[in-house]
matplotlib code that plots the C-alpha trace (Angstrom):
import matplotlib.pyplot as plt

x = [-4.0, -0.9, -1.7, -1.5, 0.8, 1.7, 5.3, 5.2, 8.9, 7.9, 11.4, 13.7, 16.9, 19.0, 19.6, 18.9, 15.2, 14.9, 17.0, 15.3, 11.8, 13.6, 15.0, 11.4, 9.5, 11.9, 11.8, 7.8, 7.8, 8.4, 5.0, 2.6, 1.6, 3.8, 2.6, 5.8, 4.5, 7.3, 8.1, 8.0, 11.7, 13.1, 15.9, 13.8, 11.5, 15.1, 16.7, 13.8, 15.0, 18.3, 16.9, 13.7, 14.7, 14.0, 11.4, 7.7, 6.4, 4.0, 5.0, 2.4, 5.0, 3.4, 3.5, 2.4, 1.3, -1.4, -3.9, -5.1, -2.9, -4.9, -7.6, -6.0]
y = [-32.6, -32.0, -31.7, -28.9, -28.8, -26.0, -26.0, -24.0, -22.8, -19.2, -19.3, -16.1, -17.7, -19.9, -23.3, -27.4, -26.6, -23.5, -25.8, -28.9, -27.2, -25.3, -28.9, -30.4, -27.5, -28.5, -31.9, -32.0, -29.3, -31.5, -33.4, -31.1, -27.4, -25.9, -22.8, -22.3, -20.3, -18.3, -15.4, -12.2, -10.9, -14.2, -16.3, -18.3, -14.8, -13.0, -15.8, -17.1, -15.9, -17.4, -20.7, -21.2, -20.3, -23.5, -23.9, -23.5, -22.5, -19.7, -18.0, -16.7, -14.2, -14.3, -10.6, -11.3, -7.8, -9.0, -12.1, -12.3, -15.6, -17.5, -17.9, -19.5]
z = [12.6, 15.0, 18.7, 21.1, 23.6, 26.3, 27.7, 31.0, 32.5, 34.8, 36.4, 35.5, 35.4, 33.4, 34.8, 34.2, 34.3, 31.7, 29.3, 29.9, 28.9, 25.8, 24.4, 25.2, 23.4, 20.3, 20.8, 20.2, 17.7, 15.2, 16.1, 17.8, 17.6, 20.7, 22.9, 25.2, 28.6, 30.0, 32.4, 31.2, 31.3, 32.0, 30.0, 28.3, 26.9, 26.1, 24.5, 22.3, 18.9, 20.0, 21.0, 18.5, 15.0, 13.5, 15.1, 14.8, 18.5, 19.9, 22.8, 25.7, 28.2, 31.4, 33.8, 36.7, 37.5, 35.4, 36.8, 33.5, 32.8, 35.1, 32.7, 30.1]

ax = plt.figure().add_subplot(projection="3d")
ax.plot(x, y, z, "-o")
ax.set_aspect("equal")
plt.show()
């Protein structure tokens, strides 16, 4: 049984960090189940088709008009 793993990137932009967490998420994808947390209307949430197709990841898109993230 594969592990489960969250990657967590809530920045909007695209720099070093937002590709960092996108090559990790890939990275571990091949060994554990990964659920990538990201901002909603952010790079990594409007590039995830772009970034992901090979890959086998759930996304959870954090608005943060909603608190409702905080009981994950």
């Amino acid at each position: 049984m594969k592990q489960k793993t969250a990657v967590i990137c809530l920045s909007k932009v695209n720099g070093g960090m937002e590709l960092a967490s996108i090559k990790l998420a890939r990275l571990l994808s091949n060994d554990t189940h990964i659920t990538f947390i990201a901002k909603k209307n952010s790079f990594i949430e409007n590039k995830k088709d772009e970034h992901f197709k090979n890959c086998k990841i759930s996304f959870f898109i954090v608005d943060f008009k909603d608190s409702s993230f905080l009981q994950l």
